[in-house]
N, CA, C and O atoms as a Tripos MOL2 file, in Angstrom:
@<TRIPOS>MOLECULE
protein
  308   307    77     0     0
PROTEIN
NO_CHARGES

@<TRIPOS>ATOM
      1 N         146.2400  127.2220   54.9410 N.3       1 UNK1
      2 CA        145.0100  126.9490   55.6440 C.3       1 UNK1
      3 C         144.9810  125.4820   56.0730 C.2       1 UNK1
      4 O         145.1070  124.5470   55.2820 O.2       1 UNK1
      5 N         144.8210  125.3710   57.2640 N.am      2 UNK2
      6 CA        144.3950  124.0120   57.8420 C.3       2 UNK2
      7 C         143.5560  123.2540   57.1180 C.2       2 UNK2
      8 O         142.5130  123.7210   56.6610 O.2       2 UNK2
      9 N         143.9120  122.0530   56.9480 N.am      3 UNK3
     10 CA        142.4850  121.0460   56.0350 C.3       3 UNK3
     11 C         141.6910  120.3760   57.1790 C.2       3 UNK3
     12 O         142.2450  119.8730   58.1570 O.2       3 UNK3
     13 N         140.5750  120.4000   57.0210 N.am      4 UNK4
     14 CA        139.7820  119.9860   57.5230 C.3       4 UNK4
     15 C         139.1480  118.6810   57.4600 C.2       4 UNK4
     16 O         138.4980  118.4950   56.4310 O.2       4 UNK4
     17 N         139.1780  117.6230   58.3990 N.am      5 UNK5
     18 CA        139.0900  116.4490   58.2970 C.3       5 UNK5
     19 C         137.4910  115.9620   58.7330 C.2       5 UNK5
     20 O         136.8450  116.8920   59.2150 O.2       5 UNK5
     21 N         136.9400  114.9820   58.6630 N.am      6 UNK6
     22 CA        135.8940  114.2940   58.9170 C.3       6 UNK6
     23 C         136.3320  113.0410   59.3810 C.2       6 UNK6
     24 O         137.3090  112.4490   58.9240 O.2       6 UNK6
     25 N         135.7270  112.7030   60.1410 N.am      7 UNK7
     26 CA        135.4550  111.7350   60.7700 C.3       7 UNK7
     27 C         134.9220  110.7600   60.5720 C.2       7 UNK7
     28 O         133.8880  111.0710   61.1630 O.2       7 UNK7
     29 N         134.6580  109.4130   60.0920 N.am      8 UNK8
     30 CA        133.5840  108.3980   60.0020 C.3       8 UNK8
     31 C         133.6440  107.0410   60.8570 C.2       8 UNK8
     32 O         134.6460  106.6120   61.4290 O.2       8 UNK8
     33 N         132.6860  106.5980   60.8370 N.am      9 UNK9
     34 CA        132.8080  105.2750   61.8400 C.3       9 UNK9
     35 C         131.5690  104.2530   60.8920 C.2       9 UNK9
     36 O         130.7260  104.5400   60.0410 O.2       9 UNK9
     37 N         131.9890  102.9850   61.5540 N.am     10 UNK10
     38 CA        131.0500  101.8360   61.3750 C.3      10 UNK10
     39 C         131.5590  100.9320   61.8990 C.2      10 UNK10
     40 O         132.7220  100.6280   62.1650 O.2      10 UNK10
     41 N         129.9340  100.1900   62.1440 N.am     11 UNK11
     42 CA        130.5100   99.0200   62.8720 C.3      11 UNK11
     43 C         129.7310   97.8450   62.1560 C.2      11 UNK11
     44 O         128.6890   97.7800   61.5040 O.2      11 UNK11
     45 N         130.7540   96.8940   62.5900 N.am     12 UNK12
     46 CA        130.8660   95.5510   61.7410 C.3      12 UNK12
     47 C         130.5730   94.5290   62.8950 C.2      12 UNK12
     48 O         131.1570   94.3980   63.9710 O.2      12 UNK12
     49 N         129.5120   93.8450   62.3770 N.am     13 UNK13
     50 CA        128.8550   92.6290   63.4880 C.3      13 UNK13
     51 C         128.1320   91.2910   62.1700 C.2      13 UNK13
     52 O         128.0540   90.8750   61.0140 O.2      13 UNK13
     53 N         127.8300   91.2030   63.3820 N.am     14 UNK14
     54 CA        126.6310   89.8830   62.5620 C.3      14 UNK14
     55 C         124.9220   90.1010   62.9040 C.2      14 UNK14
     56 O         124.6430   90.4490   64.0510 O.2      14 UNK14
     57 N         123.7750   89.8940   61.8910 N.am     15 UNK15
     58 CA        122.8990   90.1230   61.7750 C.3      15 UNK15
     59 C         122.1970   89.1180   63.3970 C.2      15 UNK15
     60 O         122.3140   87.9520   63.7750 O.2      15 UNK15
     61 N         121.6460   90.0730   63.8220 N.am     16 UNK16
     62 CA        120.4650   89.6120   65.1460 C.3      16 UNK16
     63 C         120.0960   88.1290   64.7050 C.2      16 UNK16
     64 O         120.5040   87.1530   65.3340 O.2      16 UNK16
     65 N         119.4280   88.0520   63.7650 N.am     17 UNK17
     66 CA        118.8550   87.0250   63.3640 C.3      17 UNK17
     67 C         118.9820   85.6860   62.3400 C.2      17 UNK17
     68 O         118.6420   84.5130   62.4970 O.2      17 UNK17
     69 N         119.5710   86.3370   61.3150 N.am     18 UNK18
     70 CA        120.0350   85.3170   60.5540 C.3      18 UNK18
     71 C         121.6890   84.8140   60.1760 C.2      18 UNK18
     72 O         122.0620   83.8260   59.5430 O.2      18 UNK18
     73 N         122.7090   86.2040   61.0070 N.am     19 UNK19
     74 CA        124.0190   86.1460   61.1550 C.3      19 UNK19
     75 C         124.7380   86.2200   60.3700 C.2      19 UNK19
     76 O         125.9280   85.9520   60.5380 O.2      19 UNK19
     77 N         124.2260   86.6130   59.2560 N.am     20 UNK20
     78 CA        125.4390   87.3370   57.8340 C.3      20 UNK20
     79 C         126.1240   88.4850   58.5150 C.2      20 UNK20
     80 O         125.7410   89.4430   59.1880 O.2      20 UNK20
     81 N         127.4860   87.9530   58.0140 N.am     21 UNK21
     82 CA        128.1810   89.7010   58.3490 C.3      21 UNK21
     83 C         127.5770   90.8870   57.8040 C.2      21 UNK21
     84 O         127.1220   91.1010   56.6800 O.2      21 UNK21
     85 N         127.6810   91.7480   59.0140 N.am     22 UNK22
     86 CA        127.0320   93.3950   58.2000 C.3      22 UNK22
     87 C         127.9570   94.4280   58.7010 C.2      22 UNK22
     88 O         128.9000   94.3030   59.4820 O.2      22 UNK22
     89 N         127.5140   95.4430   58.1140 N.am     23 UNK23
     90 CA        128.4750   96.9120   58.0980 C.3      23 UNK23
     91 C         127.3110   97.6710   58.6680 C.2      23 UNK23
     92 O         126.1500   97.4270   58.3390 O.2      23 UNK23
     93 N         127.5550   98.3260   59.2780 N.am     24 UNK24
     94 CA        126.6610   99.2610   59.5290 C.3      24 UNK24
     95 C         126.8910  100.8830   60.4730 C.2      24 UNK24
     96 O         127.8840  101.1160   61.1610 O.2      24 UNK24
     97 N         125.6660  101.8860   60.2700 N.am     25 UNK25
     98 CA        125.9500  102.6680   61.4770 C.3      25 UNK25
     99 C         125.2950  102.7010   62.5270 C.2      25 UNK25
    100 O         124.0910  102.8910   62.7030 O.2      25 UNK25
    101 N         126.2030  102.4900   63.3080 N.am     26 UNK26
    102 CA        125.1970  102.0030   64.9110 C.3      26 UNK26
    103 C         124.3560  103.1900   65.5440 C.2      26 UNK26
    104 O         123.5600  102.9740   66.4570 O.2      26 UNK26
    105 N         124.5670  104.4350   65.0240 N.am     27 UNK27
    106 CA        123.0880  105.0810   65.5820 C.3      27 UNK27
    107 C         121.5970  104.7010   64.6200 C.2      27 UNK27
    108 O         120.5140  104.4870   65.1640 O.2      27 UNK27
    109 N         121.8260  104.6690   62.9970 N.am     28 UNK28
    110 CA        121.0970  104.0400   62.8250 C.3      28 UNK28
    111 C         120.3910  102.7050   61.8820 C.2      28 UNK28
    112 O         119.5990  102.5860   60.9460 O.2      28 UNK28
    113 N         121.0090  102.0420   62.5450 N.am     29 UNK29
    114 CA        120.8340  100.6970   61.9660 C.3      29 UNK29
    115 C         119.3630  100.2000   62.6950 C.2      29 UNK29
    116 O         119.1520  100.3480   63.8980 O.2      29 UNK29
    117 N         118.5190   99.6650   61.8700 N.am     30 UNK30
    118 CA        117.2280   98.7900   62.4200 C.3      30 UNK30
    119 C         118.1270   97.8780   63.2250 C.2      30 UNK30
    120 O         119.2750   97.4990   62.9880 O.2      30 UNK30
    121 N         117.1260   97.5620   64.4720 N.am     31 UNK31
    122 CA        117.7520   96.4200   65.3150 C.3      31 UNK31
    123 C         116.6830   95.6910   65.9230 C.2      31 UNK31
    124 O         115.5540   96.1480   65.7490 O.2      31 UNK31
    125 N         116.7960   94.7640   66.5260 N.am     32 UNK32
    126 CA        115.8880   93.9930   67.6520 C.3      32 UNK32
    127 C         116.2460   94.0520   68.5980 C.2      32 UNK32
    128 O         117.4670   94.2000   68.6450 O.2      32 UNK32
    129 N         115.4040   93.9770   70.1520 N.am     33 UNK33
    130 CA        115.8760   94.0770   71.4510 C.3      33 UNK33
    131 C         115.5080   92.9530   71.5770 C.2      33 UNK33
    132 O         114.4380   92.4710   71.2050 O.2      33 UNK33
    133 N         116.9780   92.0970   72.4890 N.am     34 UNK34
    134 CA        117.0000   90.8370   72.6470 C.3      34 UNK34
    135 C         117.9240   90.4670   73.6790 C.2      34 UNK34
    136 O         119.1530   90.4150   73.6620 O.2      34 UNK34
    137 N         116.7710   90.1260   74.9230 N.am     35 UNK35
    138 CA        117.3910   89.7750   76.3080 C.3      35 UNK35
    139 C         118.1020   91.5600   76.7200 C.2      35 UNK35
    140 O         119.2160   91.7020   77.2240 O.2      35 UNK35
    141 N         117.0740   92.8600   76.3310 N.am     36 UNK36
    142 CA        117.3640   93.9490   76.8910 C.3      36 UNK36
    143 C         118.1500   94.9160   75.9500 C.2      36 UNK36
    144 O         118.0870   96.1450   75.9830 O.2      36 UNK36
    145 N         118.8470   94.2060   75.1640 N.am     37 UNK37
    146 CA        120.3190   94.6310   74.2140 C.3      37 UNK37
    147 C         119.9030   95.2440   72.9500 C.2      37 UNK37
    148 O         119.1910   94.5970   72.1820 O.2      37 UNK37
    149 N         120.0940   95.8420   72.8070 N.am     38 UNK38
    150 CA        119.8180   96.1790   70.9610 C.3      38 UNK38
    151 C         120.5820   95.9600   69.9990 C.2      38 UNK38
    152 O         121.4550   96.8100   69.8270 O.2      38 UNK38
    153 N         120.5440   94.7610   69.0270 N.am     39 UNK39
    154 CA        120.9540   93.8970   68.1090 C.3      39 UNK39
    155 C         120.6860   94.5320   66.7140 C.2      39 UNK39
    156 O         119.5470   94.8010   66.3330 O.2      39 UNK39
    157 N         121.7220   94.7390   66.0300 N.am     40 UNK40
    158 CA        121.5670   95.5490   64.5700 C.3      40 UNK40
    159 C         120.9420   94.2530   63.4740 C.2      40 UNK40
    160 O         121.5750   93.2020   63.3740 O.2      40 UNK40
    161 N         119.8530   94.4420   62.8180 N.am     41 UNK41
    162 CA        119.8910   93.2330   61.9260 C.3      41 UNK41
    163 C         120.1030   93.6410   60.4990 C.2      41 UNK41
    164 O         120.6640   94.7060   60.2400 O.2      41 UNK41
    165 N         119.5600   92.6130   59.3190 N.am     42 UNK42
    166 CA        120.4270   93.3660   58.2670 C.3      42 UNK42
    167 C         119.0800   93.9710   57.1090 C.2      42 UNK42
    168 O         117.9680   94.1760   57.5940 O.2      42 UNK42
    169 N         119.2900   94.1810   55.8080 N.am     43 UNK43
    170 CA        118.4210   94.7090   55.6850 C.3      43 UNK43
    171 C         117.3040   93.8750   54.9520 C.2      43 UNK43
    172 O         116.1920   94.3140   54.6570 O.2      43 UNK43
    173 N         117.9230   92.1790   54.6200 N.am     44 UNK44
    174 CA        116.6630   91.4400   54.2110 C.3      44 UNK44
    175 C         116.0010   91.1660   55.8060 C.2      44 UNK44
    176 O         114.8120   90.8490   55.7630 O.2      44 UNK44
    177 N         116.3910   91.2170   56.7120 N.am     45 UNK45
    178 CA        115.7010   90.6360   58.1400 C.3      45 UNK45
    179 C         114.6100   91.9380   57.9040 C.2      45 UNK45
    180 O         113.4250   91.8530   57.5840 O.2      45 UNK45
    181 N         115.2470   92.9080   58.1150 N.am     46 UNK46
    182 CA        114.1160   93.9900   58.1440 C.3      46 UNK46
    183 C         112.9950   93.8800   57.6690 C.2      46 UNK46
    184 O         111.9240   93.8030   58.2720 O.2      46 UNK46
    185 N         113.3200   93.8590   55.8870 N.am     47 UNK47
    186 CA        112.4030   93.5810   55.0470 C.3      47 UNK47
    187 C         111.3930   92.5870   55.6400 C.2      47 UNK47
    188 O         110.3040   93.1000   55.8960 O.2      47 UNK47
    189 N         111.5040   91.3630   55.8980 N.am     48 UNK48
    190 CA        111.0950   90.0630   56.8270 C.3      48 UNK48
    191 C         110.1910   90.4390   58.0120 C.2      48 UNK48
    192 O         109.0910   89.9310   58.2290 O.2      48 UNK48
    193 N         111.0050   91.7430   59.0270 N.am     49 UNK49
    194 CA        110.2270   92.0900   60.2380 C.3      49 UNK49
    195 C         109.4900   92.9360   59.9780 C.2      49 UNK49
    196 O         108.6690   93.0960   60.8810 O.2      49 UNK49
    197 N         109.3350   93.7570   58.9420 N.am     50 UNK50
    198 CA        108.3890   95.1060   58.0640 C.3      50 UNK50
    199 C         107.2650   94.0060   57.6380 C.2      50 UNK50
    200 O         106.1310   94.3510   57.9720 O.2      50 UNK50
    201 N         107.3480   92.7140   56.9480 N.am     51 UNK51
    202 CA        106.3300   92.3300   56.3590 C.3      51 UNK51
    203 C         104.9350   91.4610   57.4440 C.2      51 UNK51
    204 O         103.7310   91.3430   57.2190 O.2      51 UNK51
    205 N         105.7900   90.9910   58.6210 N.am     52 UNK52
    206 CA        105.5730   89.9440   59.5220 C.3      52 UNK52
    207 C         104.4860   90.7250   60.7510 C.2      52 UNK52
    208 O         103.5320   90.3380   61.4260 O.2      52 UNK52
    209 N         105.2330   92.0050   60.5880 N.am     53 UNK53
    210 CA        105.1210   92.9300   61.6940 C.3      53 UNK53
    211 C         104.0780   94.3080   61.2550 C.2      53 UNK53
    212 O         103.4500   94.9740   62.0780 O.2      53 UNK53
    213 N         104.0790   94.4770   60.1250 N.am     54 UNK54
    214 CA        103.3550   95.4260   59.7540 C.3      54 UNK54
    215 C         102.4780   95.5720   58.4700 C.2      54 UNK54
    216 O         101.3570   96.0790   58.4320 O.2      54 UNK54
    217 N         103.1810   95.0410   57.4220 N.am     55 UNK55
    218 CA        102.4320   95.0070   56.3200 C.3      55 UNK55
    219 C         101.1290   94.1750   56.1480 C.2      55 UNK55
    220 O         100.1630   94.5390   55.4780 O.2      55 UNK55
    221 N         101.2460   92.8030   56.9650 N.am     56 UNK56
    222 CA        100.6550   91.8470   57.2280 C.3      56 UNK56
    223 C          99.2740   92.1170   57.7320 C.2      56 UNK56
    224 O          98.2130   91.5630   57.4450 O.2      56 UNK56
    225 N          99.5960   93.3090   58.7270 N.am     57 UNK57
    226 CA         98.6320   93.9710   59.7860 C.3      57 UNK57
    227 C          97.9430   94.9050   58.9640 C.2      57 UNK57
    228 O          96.7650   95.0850   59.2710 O.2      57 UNK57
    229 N          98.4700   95.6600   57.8160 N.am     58 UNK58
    230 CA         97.4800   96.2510   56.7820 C.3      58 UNK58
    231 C          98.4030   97.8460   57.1460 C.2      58 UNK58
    232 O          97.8030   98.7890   56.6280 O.2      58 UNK58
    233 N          99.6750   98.2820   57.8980 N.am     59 UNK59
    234 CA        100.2950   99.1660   58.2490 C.3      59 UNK59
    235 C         100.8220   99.5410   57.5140 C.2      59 UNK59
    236 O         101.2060   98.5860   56.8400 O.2      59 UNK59
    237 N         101.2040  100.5430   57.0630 N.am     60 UNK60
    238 CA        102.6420  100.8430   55.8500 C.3      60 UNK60
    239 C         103.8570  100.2590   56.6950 C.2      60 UNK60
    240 O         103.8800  100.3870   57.9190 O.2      60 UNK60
    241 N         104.9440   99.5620   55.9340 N.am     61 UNK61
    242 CA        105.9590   99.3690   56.0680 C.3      61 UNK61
    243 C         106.8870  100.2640   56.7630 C.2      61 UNK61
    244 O         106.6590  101.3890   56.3190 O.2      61 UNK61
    245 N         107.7290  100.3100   57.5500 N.am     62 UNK62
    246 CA        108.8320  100.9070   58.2250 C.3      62 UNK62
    247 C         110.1300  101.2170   57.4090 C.2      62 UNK62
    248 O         110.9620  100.3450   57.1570 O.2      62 UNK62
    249 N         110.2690  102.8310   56.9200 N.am     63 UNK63
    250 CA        111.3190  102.1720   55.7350 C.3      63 UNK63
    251 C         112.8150  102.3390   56.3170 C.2      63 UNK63
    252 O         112.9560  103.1870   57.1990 O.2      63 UNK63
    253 N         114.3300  101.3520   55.7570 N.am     64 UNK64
    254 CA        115.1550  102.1650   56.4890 C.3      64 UNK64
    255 C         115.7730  102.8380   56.5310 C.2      64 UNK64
    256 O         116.0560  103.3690   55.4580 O.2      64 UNK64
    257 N         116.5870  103.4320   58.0240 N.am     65 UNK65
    258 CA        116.5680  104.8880   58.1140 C.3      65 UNK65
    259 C         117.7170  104.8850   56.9870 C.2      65 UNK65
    260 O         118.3220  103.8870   56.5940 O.2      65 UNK65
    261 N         117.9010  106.2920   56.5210 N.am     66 UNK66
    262 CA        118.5850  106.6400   55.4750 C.3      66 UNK66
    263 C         120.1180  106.6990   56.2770 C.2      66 UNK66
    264 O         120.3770  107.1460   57.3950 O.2      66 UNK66
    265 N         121.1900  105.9530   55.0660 N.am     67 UNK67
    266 CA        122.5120  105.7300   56.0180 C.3      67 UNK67
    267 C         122.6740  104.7080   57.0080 C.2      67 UNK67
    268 O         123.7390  104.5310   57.5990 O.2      67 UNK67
    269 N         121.5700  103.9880   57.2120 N.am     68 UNK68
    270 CA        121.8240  102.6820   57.7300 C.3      68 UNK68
    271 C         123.0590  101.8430   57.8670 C.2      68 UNK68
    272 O         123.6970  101.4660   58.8500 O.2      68 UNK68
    273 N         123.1910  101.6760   56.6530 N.am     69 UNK69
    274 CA        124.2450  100.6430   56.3490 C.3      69 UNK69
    275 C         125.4610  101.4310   55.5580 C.2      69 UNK69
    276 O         126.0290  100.8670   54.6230 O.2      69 UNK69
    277 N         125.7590  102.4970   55.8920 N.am     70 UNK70
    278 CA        126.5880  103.7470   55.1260 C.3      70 UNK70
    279 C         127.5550  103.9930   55.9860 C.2      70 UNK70
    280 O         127.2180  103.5480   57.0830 O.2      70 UNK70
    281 N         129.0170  104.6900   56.0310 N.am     71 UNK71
    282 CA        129.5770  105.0350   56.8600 C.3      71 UNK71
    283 C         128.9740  106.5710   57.4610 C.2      71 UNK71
    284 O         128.4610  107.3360   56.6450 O.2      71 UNK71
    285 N         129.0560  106.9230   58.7480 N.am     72 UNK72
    286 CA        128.2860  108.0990   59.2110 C.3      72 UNK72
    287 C         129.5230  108.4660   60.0510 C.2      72 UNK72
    288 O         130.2950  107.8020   60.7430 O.2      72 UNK72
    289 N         129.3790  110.3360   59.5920 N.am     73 UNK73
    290 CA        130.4680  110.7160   60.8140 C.3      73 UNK73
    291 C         130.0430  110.3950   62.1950 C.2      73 UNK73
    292 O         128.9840  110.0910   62.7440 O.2      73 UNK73
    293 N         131.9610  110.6830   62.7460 N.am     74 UNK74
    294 CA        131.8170  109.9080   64.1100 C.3      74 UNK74
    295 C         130.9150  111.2260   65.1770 C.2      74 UNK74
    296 O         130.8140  112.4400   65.0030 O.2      74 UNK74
    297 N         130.5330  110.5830   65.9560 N.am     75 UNK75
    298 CA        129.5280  111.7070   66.9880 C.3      75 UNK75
    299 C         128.0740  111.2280   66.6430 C.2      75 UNK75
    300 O         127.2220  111.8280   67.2980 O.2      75 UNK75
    301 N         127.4990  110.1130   65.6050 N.am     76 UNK76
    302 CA        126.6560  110.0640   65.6020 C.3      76 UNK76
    303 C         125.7120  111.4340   64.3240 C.2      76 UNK76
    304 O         126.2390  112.1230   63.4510 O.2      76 UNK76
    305 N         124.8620  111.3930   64.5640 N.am     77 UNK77
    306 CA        123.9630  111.9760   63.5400 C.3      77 UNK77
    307 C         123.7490  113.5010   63.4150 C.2      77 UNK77
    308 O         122.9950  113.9500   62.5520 O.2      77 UNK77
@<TRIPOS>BOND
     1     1     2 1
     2     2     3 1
     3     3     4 2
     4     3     5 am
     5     5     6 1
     6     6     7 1
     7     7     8 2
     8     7     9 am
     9     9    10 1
    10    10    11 1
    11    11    12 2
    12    11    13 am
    13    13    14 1
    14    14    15 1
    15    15    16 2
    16    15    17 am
    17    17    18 1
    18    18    19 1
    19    19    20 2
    20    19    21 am
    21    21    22 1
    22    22    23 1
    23    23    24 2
    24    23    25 am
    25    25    26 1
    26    26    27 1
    27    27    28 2
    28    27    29 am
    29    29    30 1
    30    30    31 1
    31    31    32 2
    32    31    33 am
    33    33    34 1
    34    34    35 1
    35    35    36 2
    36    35    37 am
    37    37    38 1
    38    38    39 1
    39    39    40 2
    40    39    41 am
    41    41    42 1
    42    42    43 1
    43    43    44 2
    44    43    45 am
    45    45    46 1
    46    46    47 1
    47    47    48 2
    48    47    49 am
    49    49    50 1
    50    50    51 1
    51    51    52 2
    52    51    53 am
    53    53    54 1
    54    54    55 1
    55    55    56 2
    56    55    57 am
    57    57    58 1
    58    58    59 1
    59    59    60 2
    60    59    61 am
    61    61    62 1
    62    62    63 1
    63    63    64 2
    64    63    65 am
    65    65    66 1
    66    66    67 1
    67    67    68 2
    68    67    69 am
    69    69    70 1
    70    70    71 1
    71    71    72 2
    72    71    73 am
    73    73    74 1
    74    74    75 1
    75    75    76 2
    76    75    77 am
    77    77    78 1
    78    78    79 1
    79    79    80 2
    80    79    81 am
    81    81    82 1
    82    82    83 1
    83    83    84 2
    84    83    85 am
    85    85    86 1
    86    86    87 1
    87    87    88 2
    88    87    89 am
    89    89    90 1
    90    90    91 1
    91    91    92 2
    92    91    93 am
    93    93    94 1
    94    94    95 1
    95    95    96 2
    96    95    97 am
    97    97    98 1
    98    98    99 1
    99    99   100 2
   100    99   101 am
   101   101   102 1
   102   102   103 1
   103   103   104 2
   104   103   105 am
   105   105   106 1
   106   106   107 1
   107   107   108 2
   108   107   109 am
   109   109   110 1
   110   110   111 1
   111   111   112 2
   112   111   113 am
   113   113   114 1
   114   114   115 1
   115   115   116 2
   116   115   117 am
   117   117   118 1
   118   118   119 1
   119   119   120 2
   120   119   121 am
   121   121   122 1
   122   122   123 1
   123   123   124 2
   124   123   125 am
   125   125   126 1
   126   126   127 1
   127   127   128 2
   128   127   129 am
   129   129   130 1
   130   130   131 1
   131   131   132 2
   132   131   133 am
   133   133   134 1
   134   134   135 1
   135   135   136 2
   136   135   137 am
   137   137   138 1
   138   138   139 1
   139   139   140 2
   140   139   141 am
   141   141   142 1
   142   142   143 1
   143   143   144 2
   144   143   145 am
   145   145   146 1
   146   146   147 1
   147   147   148 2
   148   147   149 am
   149   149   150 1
   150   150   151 1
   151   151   152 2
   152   151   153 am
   153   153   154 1
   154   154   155 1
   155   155   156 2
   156   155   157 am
   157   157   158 1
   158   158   159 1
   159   159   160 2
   160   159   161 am
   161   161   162 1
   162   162   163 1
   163   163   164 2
   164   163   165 am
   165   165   166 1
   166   166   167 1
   167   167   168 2
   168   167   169 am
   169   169   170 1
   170   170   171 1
   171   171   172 2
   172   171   173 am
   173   173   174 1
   174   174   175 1
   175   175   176 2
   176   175   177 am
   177   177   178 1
   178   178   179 1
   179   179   180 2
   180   179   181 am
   181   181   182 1
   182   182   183 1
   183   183   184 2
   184   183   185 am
   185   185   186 1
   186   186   187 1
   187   187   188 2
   188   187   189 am
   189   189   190 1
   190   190   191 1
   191   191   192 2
   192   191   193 am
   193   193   194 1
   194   194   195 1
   195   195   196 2
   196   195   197 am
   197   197   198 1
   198   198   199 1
   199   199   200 2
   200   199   201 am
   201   201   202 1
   202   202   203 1
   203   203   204 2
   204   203   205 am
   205   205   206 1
   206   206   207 1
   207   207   208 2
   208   207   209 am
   209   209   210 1
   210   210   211 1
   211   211   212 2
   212   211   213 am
   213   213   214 1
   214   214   215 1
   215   215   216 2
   216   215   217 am
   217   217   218 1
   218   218   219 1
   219   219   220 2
   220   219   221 am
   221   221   222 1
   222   222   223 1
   223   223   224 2
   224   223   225 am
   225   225   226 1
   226   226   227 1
   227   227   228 2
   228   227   229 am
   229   229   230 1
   230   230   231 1
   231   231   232 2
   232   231   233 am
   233   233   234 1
   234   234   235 1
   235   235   236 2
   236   235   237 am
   237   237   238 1
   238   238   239 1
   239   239   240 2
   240   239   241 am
   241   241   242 1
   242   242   243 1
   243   243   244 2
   244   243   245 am
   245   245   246 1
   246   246   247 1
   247   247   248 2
   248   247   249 am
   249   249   250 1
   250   250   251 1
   251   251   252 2
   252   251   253 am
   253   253   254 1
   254   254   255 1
   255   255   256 2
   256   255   257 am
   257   257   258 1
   258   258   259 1
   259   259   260 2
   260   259   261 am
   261   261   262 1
   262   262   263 1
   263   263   264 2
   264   263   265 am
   265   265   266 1
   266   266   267 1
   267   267   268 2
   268   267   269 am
   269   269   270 1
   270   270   271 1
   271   271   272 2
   272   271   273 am
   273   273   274 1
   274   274   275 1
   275   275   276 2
   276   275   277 am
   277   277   278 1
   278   278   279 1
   279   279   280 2
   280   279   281 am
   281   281   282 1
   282   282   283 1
   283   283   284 2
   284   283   285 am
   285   285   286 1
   286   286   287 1
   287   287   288 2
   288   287   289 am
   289   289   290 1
   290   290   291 1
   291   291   292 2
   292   291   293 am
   293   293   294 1
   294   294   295 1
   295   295   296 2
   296   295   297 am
   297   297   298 1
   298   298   299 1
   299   299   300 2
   300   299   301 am
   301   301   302 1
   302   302   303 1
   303   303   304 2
   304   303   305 am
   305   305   306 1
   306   306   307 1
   307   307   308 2
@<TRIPOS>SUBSTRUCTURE
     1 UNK1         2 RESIDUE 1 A UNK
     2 UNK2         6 RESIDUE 1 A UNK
     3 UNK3        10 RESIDUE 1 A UNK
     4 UNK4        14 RESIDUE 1 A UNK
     5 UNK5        18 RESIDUE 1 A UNK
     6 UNK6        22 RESIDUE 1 A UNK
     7 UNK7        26 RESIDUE 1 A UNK
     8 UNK8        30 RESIDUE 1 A UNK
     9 UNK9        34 RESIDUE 1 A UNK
    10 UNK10       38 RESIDUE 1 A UNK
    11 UNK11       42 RESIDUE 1 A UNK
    12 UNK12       46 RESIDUE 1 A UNK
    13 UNK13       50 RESIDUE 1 A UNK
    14 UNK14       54 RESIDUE 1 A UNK
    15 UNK15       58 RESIDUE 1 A UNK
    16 UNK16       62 RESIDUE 1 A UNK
    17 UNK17       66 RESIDUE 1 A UNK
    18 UNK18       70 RESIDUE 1 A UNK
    19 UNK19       74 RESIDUE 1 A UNK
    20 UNK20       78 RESIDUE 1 A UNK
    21 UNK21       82 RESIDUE 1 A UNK
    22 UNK22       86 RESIDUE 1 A UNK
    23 UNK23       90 RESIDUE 1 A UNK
    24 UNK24       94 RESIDUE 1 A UNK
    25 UNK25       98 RESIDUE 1 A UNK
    26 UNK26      102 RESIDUE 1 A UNK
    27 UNK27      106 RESIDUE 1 A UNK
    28 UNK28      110 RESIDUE 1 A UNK
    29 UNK29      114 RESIDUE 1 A UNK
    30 UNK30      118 RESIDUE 1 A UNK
    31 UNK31      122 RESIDUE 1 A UNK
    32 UNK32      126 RESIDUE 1 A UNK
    33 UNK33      130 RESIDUE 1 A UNK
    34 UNK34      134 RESIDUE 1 A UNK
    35 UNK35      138 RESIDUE 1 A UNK
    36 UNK36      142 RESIDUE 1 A UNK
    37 UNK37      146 RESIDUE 1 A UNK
    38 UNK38      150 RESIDUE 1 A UNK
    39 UNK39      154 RESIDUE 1 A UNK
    40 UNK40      158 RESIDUE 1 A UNK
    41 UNK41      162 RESIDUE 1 A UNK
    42 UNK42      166 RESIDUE 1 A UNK
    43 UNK43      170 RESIDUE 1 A UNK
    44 UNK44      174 RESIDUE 1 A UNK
    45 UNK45      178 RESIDUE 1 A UNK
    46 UNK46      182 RESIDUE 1 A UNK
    47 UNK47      186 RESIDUE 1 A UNK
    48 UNK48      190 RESIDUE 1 A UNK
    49 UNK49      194 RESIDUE 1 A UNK
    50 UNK50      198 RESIDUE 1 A UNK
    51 UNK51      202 RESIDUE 1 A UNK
    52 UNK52      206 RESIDUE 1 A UNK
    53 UNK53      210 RESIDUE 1 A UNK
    54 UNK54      214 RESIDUE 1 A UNK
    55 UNK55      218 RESIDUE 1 A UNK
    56 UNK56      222 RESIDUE 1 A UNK
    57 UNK57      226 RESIDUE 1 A UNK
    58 UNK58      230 RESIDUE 1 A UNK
    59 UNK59      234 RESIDUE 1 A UNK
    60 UNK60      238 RESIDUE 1 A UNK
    61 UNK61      242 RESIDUE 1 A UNK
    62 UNK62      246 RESIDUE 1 A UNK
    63 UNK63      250 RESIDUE 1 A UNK
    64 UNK64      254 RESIDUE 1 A UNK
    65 UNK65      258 RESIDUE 1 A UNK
    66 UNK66      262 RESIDUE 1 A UNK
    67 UNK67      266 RESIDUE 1 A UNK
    68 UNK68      270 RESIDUE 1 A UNK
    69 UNK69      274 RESIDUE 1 A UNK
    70 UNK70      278 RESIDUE 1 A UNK
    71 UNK71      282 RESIDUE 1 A UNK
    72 UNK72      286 RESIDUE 1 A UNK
    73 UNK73      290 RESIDUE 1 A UNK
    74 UNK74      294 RESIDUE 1 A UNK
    75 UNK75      298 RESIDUE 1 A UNK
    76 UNK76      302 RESIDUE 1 A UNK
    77 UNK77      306 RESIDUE 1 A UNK
């Protein structure tokens, strides 16, 4: 019997904002749009843009997406 393989991907950048290397999966990694682009940030920035952006405002927090920062098969989700 044929074995059956999987696929995974990630991608490796630097945080939008504060520029630590990160790992991530680019369908879903939190990001910022910046100058049009969508910029993966990491997950203390998040924490940072959840508190600045929402908690602050009296909102529940944004939590992140599950597998974020995980390897995810390739094709996306």
């Amino acid at each position: 019997m044929p074995r059956e393989e999987t696929t995974y991907m990630m991608a490796y950048g630097f945080c939008a904002n504060c520029r630590v290397p990160i790992q991530y999966a680019p369908t879903r990694v939190p990001s910022l749009r910046i100058d049009g682009e969508k910029r993966a940030i990491c997950r203390t920035c998040f924490g940072t843009w959840n508190m600045i952006h929402r908690t602050s405002k009296g909102l529940e927090a944004m939590p992140v997406p599950e597998g974020a920062y995980e390897p995810e098969p390739a094709g996306g989700m």
